[in-house]
C-alpha positions as CSV (number, residue, x, y, z in Angstrom):
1,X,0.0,0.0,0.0
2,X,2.8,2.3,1.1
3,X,4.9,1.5,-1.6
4,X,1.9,2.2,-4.3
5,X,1.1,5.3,-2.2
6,X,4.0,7.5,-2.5
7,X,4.6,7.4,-5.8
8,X,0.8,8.2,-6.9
9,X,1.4,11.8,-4.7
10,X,4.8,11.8,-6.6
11,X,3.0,11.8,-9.8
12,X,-0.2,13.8,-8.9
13,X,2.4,16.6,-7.4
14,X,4.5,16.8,-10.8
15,X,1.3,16.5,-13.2
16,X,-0.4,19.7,-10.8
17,X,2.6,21.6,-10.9
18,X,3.7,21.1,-14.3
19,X,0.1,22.2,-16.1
20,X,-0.6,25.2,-12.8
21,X,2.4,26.7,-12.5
22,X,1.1,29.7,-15.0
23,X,-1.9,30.0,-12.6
24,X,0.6,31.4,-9.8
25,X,0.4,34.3,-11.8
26,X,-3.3,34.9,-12.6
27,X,-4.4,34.5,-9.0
28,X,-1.5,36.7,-8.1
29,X,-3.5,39.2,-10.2
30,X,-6.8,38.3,-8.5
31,X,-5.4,38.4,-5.1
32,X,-4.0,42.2,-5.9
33,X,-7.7,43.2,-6.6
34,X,-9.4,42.1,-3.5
35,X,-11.3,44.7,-2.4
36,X,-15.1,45.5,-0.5
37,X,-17.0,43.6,-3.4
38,X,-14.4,41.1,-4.7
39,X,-13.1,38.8,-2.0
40,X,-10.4,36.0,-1.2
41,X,-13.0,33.7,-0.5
42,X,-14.3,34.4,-4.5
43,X,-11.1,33.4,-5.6
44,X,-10.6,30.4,-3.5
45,X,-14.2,29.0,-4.3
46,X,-13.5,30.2,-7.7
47,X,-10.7,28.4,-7.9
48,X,-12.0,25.4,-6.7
49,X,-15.2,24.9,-9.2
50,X,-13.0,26.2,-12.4
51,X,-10.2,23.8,-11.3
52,X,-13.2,20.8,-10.2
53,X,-14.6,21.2,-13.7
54,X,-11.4,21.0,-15.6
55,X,-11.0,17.5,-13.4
56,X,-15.2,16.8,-14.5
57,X,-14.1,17.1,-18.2
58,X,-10.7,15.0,-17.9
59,X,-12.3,12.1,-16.2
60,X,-13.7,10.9,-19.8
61,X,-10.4,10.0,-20.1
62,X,-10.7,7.7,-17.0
63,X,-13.5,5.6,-18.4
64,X,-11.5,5.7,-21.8
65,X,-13.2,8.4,-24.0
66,X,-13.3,12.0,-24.6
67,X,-15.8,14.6,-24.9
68,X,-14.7,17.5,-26.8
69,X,-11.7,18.0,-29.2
70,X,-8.9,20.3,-28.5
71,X,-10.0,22.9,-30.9
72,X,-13.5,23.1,-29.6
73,X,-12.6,23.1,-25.9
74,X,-9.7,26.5,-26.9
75,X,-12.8,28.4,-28.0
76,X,-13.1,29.0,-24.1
77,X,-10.2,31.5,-24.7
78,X,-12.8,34.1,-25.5
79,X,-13.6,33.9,-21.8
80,X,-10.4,35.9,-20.7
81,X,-10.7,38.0,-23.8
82,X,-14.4,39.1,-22.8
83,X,-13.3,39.6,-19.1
84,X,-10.5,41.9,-20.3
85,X,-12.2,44.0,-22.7
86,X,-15.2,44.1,-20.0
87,X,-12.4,45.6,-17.7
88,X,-10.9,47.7,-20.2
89,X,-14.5,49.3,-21.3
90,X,-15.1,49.8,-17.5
91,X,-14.2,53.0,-15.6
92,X,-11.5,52.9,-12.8
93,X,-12.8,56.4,-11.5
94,X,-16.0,54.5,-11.0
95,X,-15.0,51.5,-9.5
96,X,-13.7,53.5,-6.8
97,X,-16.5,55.4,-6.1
98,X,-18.6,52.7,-5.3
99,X,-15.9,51.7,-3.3
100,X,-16.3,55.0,-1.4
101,X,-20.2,54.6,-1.3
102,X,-19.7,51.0,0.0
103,X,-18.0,52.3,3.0
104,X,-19.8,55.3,3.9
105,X,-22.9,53.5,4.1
106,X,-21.0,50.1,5.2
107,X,-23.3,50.8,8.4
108,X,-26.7,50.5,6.1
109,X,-25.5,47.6,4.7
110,X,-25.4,44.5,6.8
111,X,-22.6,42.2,5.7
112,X,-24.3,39.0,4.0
113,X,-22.9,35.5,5.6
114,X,-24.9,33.4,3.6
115,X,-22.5,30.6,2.2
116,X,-25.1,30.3,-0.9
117,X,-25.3,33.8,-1.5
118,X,-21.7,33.7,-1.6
119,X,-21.8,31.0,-3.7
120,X,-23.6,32.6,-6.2
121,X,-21.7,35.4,-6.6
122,X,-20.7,36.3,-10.5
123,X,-17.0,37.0,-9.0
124,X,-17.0,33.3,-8.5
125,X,-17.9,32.3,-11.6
126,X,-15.5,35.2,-13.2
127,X,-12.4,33.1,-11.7
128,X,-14.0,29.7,-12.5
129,X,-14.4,30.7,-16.0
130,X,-10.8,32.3,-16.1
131,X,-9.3,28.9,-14.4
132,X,-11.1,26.6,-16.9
133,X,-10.1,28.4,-19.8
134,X,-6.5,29.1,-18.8
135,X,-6.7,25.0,-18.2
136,X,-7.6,23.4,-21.4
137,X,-4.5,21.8,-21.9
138,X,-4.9,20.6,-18.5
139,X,-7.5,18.4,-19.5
140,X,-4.8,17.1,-22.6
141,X,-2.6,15.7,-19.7
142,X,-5.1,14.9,-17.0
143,X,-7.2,12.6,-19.3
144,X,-4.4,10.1,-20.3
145,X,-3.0,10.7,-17.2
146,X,-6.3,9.0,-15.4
147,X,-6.6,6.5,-18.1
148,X,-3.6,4.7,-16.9
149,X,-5.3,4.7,-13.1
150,X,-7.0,2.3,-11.4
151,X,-9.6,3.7,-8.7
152,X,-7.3,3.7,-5.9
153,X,-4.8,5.6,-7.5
154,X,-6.8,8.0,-8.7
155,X,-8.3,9.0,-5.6
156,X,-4.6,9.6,-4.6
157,X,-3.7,11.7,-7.1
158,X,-7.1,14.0,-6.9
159,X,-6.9,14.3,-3.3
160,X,-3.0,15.5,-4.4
161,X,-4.9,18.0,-7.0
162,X,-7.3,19.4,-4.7
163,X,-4.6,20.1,-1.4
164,X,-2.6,21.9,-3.9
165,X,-5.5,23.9,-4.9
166,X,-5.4,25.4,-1.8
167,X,-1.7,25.2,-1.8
168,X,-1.6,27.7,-4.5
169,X,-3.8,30.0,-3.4
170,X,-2.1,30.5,0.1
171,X,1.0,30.9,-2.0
172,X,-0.8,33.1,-4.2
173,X,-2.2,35.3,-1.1
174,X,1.0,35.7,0.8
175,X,3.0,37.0,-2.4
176,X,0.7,39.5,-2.7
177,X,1.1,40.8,1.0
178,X,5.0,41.0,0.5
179,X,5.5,44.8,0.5
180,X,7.2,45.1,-3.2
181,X,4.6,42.7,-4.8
182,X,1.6,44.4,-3.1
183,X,2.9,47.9,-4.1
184,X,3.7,47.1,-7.4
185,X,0.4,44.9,-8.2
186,X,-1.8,48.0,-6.5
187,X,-0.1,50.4,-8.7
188,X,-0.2,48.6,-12.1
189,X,-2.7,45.9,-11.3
190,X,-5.7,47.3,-12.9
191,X,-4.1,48.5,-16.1
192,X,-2.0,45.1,-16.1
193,X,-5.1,42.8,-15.4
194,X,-7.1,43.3,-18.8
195,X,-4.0,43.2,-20.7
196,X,-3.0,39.5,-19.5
197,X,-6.8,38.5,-19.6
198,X,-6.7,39.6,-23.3
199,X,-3.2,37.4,-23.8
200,X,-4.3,34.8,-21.7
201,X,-7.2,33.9,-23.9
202,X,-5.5,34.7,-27.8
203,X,-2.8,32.3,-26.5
204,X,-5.1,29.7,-25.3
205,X,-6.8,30.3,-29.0
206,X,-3.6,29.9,-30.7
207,X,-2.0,26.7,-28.4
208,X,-5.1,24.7,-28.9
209,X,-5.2,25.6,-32.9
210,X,-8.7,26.7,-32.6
211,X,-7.7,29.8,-35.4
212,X,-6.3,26.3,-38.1
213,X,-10.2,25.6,-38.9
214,X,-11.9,28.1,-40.9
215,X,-14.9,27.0,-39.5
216,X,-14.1,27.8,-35.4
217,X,-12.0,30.6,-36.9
218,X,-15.3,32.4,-38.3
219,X,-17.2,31.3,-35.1
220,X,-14.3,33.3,-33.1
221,X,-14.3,36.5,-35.0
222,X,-18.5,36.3,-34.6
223,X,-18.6,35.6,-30.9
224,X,-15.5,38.5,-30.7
225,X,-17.7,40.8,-32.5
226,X,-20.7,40.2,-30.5
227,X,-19.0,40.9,-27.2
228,X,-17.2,44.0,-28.4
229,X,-20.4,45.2,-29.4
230,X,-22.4,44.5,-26.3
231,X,-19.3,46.3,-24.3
232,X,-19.5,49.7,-26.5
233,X,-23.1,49.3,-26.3
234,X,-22.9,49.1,-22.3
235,X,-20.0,51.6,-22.1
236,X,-22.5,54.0,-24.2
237,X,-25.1,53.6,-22.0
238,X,-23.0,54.3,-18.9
239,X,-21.8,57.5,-20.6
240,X,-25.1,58.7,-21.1
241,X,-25.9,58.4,-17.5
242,X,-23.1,60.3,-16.4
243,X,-24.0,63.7,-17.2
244,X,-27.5,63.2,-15.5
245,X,-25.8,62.1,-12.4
246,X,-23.3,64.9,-12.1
């Protein structure tokens, strides 16, 4: 048993850290932008569903099939890109004065402890979304990978997974409280953010050769155009209000 043990967390430690080592860097992005409305716990439980999904989608490879092709499954690289653009389209000036309004009236507001409220939060699903897009090629690895597993060892090696889950966020978390991280992240975080959302996704486009089929290619540019439009059609709207509110 021992024998069979530690070399199943052996293998479930190098497969983690060899396809989440890039995810260091967007949670060190998330963890910069906590704030009154977007939390460490969103990012954690975030963290947790993208990541569990990824693991959902692999496991075909466990009972020795496959749902979705590679190209298919980098289509989920508009995810990032629409996040980005959403944050580039979005006012910073704003942002902080809700923050302001949240605060001065912190007192009107009770703070809301219910886990499913929490739960349902869209800041959740904004990291799950970003993790399962950023993991497609996880599921390359992780499905061949569990193929070659009996049930036992595969227990092992997603109990492995799901520690360093939390492993990584901790890492993540504490980074981001060292003095030159935090100052640097708080300076340039918010212009630096969309930017890296925007690569994030065009790479995970280009690495999982959606763009080579003509076909997904014109689905792309559609879907792209779509969301640009909603965001200029949003970001019109909010720049109509402004001058009524001032």
């Amino acid at each position: 048993m021992f024998n069979d043990f530690v070399p199943q967390v052996s293998l479930g430690f190098t497969a983690f850290t060899a396809t989440n080592l890039d995810d260091i860097v967007i949670l060190l992005l998330f963890f910069s932008q906590v704030n009154n409305l977007f939390k460490r716990q969103h990012i954690v439980m975030g963290q947790y569903l993208g990541f569990g999904a990824l693991v959902l989608m692999s496991l075909p490879g466990f009972f020795g099939g496959a749902l979705f092709p590679r190209p298919w499954i980098g289509l989920l690289g508009l995810v990032p890109i629409s996040i980005g653009l959403s944050r580039l389209f979005s006012s910073n000036d704003q942002e902080d004065q809700e923050d302001q309004k949240d605060q001065a009236s912190g007192n009107d507001r009770p703070p809301t402890n219910n886990p499913l409220a929490n739960f349902l939060s869209p800041q959740i699903y904004s990291v799950a979304a970003i993790t399962f897009a950023n993991g497609s090629d996880n599921i390359g690895i992780y499905m061949p990978l569990f193929a070659s597993c009996s049930w036992q060892r595969l227990g092992i090696i997603l109990a492995v997974f799901f520690v360093l889950v939390a492993v990584w966020c901790y890492v993540a978390d504490r980074l981001t409280r060292v003095p030159v991280v935090a100052e640097t992240l708080t300076r340039y975080g918010n212009q630096v953010v969309p930017i890296v959302l925007i690569s994030l996704g065009i790479l995970i486009l280009i690495d999982s050769h959606t763009l080579e089929h003509r076909g997904l290619t014109a689905l792309t540019l559609t879907l792209s155009a779509l969301i640009v439009g909603m965001l200029l059609k949003n970001s019109g709207r909010m720049l109509a209000k402004e001058p009524s509110e001032v």
